[in-house]
LOGUDREN-796256 format. One record per residue: x, y, z of N, C-alpha, C in turn; residue in three letters. Coordinates in steps of 0.1 Angstrom, whole numbers, padded with zeros to 4 digits, always signed. Layout:
XYZXYZXYZAla/...
//
This chain:
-0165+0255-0113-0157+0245-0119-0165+0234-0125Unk/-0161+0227-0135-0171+0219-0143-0161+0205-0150Unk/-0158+0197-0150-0150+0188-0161-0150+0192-0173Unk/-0151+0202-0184-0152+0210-0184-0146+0219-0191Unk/-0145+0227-0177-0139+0242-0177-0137+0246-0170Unk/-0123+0243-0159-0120+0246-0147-0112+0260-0150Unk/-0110+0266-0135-0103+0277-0133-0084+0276-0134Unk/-0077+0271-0140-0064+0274-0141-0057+0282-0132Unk/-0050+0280-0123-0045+0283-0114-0031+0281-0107Unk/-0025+0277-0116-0012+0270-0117+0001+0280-0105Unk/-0003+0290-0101+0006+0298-0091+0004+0290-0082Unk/-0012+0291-0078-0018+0287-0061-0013+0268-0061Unk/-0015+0264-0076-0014+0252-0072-0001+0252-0070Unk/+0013+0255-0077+0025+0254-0075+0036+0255-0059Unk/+0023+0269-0052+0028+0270-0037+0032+0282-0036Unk/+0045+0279-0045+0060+0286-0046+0063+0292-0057Unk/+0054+0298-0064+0058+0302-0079+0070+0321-0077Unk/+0065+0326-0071+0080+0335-0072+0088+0332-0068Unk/+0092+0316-0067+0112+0313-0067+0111+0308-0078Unk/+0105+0310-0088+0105+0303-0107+0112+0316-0112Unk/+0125+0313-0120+0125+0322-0129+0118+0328-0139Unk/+0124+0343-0141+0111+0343-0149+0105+0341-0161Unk/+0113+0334-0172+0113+0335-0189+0107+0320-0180Unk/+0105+0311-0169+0099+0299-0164+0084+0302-0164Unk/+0083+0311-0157+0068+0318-0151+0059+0322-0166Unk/+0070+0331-0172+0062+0335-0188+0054+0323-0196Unk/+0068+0311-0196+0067+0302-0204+0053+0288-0196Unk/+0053+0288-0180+0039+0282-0183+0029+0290-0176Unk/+0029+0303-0178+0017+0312-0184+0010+0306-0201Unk/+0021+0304-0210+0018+0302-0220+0013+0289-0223Unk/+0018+0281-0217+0014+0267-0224-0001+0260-0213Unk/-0002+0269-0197-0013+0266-0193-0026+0276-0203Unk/-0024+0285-0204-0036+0292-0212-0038+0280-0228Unk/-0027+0276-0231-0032+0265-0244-0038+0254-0236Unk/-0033+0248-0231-0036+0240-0224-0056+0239-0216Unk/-0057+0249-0217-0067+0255-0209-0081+0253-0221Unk/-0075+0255-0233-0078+0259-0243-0081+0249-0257Unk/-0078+0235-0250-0076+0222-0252-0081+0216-0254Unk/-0094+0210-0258-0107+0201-0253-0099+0189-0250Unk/-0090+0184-0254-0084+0173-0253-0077+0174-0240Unk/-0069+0180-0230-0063+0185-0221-0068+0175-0210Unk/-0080+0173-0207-0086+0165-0196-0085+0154-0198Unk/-0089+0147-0210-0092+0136-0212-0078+0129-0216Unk/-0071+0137-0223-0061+0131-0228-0047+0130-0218Unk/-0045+0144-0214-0034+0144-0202-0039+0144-0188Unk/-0048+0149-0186-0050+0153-0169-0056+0138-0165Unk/-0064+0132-0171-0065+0115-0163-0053+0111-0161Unk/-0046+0112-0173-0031+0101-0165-0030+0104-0153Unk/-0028+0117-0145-0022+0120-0131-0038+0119-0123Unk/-0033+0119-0109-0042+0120-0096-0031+0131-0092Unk/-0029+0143-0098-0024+0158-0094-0037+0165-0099Unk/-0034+0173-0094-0047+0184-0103-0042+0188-0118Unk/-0061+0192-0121-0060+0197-0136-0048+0211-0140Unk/-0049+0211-0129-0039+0235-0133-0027+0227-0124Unk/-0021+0215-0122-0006+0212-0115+0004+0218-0126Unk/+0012+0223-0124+0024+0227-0136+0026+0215-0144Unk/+0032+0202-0135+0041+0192-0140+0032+0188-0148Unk/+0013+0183-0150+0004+0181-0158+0007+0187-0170Unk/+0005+0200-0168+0007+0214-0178+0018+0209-0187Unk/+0030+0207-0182+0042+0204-0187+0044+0186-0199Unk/+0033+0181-0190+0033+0168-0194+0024+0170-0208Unk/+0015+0178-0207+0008+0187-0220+0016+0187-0233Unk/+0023+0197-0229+0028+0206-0237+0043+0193-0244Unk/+0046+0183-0241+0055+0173-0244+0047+0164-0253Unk/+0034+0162-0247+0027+0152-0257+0022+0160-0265Unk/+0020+0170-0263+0007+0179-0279+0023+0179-0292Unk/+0034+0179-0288+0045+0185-0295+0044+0202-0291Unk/+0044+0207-0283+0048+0222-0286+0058+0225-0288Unk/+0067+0213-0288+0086+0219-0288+0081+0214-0300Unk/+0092+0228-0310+0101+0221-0323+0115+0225-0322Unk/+0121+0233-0315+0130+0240-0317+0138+0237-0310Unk/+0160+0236-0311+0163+0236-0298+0163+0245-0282Unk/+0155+0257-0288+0155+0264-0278+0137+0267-0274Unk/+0131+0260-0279+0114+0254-0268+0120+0245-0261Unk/+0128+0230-0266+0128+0219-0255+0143+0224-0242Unk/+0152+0236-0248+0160+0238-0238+0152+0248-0227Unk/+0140+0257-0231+0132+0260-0222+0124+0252-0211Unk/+0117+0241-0221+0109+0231-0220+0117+0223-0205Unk/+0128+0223-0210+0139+0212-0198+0142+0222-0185Unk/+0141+0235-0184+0144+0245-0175+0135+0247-0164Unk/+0121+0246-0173+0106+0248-0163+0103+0237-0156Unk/+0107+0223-0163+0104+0212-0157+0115+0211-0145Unk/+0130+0215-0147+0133+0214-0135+0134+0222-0127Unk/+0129+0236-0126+0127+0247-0118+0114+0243-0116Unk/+0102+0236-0114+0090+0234-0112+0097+0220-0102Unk/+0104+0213-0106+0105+0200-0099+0113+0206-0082Unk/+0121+0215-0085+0127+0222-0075+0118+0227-0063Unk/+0108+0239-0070+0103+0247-0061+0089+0237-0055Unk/+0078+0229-0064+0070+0226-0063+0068+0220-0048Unk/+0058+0224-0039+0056+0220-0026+0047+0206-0027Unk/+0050+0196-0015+0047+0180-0018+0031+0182-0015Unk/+0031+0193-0005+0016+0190-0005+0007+0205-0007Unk/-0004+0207-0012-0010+0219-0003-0016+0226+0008Unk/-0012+0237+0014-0014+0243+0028-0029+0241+0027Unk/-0033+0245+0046-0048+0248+0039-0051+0252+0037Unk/-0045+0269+0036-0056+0279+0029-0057+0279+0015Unk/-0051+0266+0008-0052+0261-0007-0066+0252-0008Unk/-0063+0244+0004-0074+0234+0005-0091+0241+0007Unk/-0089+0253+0015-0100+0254+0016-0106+0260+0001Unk/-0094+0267-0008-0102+0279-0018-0104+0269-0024Unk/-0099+0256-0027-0100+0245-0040-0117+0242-0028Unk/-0118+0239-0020-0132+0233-0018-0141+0240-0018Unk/-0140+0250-0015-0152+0266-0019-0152+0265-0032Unk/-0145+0266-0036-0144+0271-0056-0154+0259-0059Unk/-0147+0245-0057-0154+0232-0061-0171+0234-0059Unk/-0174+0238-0049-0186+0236-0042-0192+0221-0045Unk/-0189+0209-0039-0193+0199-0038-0187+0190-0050Unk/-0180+0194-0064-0177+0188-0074-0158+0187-0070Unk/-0144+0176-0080-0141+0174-0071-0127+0192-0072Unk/-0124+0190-0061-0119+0200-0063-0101+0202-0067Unk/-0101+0190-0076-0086+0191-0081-0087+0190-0098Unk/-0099+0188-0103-0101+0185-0115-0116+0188-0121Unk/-0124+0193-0109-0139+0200-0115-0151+0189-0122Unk/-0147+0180-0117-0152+0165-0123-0165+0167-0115Unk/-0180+0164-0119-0187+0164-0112-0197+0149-0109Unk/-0190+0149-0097-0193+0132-0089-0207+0134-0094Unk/-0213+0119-0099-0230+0117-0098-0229+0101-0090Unk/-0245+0102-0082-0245+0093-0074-0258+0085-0080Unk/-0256+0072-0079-0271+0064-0082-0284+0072-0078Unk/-0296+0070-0078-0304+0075-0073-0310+0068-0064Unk/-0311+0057-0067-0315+0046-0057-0308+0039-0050Unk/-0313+0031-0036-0301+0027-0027-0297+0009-0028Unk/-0289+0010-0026-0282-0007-0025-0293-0013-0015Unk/-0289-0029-0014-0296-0034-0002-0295-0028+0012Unk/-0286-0023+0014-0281-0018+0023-0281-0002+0031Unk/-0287+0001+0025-0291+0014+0026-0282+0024+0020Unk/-0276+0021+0018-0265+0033+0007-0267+0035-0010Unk/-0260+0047-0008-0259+0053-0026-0247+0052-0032Unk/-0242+0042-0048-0230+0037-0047-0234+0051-0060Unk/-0213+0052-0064-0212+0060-0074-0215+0059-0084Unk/-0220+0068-0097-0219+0060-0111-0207+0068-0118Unk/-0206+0081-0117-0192+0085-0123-0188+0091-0108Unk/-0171+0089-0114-0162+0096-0101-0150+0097-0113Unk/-0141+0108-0110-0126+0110-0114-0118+0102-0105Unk/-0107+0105-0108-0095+0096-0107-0088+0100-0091Unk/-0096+0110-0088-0092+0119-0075-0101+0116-0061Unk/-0112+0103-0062-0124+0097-0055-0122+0083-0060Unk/-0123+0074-0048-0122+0057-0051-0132+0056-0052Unk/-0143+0059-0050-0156+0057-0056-0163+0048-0044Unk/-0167+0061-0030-0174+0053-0019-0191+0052-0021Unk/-0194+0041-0010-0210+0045-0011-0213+0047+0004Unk/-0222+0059+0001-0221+0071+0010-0238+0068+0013Unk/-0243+0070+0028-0260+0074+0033-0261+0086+0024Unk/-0274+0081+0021-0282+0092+0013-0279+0110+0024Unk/-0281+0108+0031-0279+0119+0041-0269+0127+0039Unk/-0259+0114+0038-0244+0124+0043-0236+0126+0027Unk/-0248+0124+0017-0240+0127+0002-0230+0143+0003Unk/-0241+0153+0005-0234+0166+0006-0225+0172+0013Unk/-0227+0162+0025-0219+0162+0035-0201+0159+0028Unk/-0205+0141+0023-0191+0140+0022-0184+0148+0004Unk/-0194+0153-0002-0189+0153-0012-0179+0169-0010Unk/-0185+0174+0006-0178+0188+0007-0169+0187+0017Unk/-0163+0175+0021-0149+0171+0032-0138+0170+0027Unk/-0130+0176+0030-0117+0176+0018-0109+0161+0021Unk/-0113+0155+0032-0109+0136+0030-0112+0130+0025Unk/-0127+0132+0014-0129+0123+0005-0123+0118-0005Unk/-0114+0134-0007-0106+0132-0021-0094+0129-0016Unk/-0086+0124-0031-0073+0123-0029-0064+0127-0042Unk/-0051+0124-0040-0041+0130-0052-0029+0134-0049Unk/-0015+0135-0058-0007+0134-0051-0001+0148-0044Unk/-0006+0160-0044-0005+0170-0037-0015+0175-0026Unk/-0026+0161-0026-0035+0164-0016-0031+0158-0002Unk/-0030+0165+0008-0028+0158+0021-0038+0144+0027Unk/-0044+0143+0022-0052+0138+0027-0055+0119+0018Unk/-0064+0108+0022-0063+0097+0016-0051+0087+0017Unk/-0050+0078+0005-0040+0073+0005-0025+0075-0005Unk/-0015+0074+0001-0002+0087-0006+0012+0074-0004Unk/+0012+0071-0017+0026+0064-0015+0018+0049-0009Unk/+0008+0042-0008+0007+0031-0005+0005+0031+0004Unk/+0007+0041+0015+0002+0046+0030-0006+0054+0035Unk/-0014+0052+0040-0025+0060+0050-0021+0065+0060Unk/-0016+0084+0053-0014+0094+0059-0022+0103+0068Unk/-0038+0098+0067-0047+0105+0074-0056+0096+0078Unk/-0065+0099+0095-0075+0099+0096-0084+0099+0089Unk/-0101+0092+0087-0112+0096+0078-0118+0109+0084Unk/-0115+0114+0097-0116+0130+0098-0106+0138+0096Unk/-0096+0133+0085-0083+0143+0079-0074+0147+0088Unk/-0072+0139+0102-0063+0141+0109-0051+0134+0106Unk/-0037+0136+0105-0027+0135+0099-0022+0123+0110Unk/-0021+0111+0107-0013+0097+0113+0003+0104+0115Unk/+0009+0110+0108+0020+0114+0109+0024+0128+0108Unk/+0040+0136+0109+0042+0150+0103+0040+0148+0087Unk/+0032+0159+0086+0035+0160+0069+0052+0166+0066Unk/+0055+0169+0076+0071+0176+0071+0081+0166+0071Unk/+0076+0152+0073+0087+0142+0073+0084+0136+0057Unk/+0068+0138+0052+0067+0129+0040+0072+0136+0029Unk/+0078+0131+0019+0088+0133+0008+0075+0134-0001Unk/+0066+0136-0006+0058+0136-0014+0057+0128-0026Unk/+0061+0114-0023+0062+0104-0033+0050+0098-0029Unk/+0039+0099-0043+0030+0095-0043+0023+0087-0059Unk/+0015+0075-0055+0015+0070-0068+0004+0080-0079Unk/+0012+0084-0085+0006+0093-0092+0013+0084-0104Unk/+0004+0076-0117+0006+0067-0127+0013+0079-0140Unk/+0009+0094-0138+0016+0098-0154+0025+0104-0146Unk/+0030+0111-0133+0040+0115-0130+0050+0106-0131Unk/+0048+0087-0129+0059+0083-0128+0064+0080-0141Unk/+0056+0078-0151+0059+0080-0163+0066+0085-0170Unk/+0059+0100-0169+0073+0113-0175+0081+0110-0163Unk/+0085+0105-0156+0101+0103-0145+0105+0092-0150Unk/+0099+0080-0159+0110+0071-0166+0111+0071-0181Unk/+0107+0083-0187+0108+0088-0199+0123+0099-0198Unk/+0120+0105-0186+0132+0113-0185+0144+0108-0180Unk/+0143+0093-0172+0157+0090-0168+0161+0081-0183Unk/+0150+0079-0191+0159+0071-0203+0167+0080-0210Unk/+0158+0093-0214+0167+0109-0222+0176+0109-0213Unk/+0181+0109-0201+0190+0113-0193+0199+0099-0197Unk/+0197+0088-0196+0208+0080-0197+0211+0080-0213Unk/+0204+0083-0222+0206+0082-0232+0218+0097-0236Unk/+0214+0108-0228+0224+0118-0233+0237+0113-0225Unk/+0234+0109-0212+0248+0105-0208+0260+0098-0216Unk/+0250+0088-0224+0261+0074-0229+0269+0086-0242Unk/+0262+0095-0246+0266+0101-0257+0279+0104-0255Unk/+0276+0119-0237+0285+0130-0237+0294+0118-0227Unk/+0296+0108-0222+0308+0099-0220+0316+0091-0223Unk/+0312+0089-0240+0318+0077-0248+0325+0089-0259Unk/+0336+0091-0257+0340+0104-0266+0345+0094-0279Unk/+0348+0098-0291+0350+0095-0307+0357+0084-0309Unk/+0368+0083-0300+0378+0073-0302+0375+0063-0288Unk/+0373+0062-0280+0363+0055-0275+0358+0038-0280Unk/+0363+0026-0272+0354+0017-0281+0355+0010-0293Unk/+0364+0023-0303+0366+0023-0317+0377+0014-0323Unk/+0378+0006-0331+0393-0002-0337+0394+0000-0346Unk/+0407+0003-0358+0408+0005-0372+0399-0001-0379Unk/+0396+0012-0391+0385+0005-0397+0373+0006-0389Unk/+0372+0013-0380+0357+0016-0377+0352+0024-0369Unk/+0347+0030-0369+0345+0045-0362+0337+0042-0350Unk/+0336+0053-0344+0326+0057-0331+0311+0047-0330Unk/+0312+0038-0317+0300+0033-0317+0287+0044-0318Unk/+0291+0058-0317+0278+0061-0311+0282+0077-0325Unk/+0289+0071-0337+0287+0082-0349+0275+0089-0351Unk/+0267+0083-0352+0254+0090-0355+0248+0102-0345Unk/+0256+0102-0332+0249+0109-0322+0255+0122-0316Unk/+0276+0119-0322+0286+0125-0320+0282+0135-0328Unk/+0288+0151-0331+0288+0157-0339+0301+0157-0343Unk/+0301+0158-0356+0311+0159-0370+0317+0173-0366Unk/+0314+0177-0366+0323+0191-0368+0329+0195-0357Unk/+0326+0190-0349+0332+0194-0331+0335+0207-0331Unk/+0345+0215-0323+0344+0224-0324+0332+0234-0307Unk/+0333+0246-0310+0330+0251-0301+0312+0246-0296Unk/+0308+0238-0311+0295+0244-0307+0292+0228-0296Unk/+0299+0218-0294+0297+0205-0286+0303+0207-0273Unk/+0307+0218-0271+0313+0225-0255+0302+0235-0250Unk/+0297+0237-0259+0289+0253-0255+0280+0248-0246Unk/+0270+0238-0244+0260+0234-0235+0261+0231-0223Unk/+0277+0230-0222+0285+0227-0208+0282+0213-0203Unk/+0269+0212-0199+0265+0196-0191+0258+0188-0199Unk/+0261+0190-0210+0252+0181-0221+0257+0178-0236Unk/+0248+0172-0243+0253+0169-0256+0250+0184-0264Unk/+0255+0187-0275+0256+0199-0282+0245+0197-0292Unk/+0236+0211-0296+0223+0212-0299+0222+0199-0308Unk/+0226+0194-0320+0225+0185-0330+0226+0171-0323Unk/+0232+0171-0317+0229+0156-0305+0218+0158-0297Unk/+0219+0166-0291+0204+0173-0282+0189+0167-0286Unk/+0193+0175-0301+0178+0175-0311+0178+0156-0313Unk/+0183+0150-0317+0183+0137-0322+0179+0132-0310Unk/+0180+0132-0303+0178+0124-0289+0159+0129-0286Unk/+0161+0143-0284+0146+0146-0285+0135+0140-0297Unk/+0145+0140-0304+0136+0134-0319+0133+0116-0311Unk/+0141+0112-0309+0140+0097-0308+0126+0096-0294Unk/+0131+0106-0285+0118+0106-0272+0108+0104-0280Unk/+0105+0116-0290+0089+0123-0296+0085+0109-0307Unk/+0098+0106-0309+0089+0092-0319+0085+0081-0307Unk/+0094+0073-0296+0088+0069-0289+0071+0069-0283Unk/+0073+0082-0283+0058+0085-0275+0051+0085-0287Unk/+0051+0088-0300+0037+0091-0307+0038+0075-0319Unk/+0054+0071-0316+0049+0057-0325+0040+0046-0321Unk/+0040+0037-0335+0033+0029-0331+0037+0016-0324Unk/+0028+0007-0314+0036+0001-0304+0042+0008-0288Unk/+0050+0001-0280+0058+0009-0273+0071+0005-0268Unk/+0078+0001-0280+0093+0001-0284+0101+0015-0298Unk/+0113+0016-0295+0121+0021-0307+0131+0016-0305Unk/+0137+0013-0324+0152+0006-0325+0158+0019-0329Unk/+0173+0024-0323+0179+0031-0329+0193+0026-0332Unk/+0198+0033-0345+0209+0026-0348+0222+0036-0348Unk/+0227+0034-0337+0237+0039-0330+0246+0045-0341Unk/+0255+0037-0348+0263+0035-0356+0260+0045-0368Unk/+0248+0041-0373+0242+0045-0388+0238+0032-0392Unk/+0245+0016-0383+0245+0004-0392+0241-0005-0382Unk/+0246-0016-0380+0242-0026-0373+0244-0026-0361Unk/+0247-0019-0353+0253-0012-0340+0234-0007-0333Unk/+0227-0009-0324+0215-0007-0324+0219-0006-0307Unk/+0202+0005-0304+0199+0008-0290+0182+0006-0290Unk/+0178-0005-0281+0166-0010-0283+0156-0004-0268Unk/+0147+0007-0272+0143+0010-0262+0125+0007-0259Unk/+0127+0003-0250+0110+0000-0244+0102+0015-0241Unk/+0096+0022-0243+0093+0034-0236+0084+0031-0223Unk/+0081+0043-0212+0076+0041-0203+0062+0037-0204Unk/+0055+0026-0201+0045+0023-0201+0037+0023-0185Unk/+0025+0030-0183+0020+0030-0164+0008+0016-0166Unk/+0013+0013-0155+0000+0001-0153-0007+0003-0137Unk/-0020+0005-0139-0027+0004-0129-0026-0005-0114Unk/-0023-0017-0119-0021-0023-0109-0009-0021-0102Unk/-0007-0021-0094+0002-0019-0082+0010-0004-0087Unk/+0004+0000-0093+0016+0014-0098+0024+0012-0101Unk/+0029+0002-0110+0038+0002-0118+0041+0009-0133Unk/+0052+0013-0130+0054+0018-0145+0068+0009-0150Unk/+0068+0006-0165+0081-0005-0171+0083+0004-0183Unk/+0097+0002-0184+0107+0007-0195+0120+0001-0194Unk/+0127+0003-0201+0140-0005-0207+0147+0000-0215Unk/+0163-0003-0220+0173+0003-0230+0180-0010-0231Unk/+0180-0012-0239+0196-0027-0244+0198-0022-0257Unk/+0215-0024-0257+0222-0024-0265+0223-0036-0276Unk/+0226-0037-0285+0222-0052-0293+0228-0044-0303Unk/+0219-0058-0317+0221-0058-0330+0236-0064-0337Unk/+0235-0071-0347+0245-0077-0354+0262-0071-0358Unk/+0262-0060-0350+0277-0054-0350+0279-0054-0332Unk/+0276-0056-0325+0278-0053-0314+0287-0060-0309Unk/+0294-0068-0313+0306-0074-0311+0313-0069-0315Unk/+0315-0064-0326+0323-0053-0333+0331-0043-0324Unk/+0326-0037-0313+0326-0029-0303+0332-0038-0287Unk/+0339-0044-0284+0336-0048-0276+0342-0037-0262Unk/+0333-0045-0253+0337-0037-0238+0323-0024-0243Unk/+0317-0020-0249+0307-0009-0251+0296-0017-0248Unk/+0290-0025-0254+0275-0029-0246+0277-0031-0230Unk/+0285-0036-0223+0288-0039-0212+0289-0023-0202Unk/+0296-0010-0207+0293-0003-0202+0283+0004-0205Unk/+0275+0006-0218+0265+0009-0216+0252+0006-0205Unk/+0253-0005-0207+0239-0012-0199+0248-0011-0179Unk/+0261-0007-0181+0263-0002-0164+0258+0009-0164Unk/+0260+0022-0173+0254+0035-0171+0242+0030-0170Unk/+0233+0026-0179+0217+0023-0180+0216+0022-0164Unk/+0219+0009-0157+0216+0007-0144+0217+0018-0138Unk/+0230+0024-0133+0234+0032-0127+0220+0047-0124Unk/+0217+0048-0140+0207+0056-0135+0191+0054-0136Unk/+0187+0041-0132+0177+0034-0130+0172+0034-0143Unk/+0174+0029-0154+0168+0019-0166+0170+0005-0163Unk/+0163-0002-0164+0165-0017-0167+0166-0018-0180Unk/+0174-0030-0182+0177-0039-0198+0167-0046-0199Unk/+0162-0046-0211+0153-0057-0217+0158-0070-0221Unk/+0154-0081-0215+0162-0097-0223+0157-0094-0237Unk/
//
């Protein structure tokens, strides 16, 4: 393993991969071999998380930012693996994961193939501080002695499928990797800065398809003026706005996807969309991670110079927003 060119292994890391369907299993066969294949892959996706480089949900976080969807049936795939991976995926790995990731690693780290280098010379103190570490090592200073020692203890590392370190703000283990608590009580919420990200990217798409498929045409509406949310409704109704069953129908689908993918690759990190076609607007913050304290911030408000026009709709909007954890932006 090398930072690099690590081994891809996305079954072992998954736990559970034959409870994945299988057009699931096909589909990130496909997008970890690109992925793999990436020069960009490490640097550009796999830092955001403290998961490993071959985690599915990384893979997946990939394949959202490269664009590999164009189609409605890539992102209706795309949306199937992420939640069939969110399902099956186990919070931590067993040890007989832990040990093949630290054999494989041999001393480099073994969730991302990053190869730790240490000063050469010692502090006042008699220790060797780090000069590079990944995102998977806080960066200790270690006796010259016990370098190989610690660089081969699976407590040094951390991450959020690693048992070991600090997980969720709490010190779940001993510094000899003895477990403070059951691992079968911990829920595997851990601050991992891009996992929480794609999770407030997807509850905005989620509240944003909501407000669609619950504000039906007439809705809102007063003579002389149509559907707050025209532009998102399809025109032709009909079988094909029923056929998706729990969702908006492919042409609402796609527009909403469109609005995500400009989010993420525009410039800044806001988008205005105009509900209506006109002065009727949905003002969205996209998910930004901040380092400190693990935060991640995003937002949805309804506005713009018709929105009186509508009344009683900004007000339920921004209750669905809450409801499924967006905040409003003042």
């Amino acid at each position: 393993m090398s930072h690099i060119d690590i081994t891809f292994n996305w079954r072992a890391t998954m736990g559970n991969a034959t409870a994945l369907p299988a057009d699931v299993v096909d589909y990130l066969d496909l997008v970890a071999g690109l992925a793999a294949d990436d020069g960009f892959y490490q640097g550009f996706t796999a830092n955001r998380h403290t998961c490993a480089a071959d985690d599915p949900i990384v893979i997946l976080d990939h394949a959202r930012r490269q664009g590999l969807c164009s189609s409605v049936a890539d992102y209706r795939l795309y949306d199937k693996a992420l939640a069939s991976v969110r399902q099956h995926r186990k919070p931590f790995f067993c040890d007989a994961e832990i040990e093949r990731r630290m054999k494989e690693a041999d001393g480099n780290c073994p969730m991302c193939g990053f190869v730790t280098v240490f000063h050469s010379g010692e502090d006042t103190q008699g220790y060797r501080t780090m000069m590079t570490h990944c995102q998977h090592n806080l960066g200790h200073r270690v006796k010259p002695e016990d370098v190989e020692a610690y660089l081969r203890r699976p407590s040094s590392w951390q991450g959020r499928t690693w048992p070991y370190g600090y997980m969720a703000g709490n010190k779940l283990t001993r510094s000899s990797g003895e477990p403070y608590a059951d691992m079968d009580d911990v829920t595997g919420r851990t601050p991992c800065l891009g996992c929480l990200e794609m999770e407030a990217d997807e509850r905005i798409e989620a509240a944003f398809k909501a407000l669609i498929t619950t504000v039906s045409p007439d809705r809102f509406s007063k003579p002389g003026w149509g559907s707050p949310l025209s532009e998102y409704h399809c025109p032709e109704g009909g079988d094909e706005c029923t056929a998706c069953g729990t969702g908006p129908c492919n042409r609402s689908y796609m527009r909403v996807k469109r609005v995500m993918k400009e989010l993420r690759e525009g410039f800044g990190d806001s988008k205005e969309v105009r509900l209506n076609g006109a002065g009727l607007k949905l003002y969205i913050r996209g998910a930004r991670a901040s380092g400190f304290g693990h935060k991640v911030t995003s937002s949805m408000r309804v506005g713009g110079d018709q929105v009186n026009e509508y009344p009683g709709f900004q007000q339920y909007a921004h209750e669905l927003f809450s409801r499924m954890g967006v905040p409003q932006s003042v």
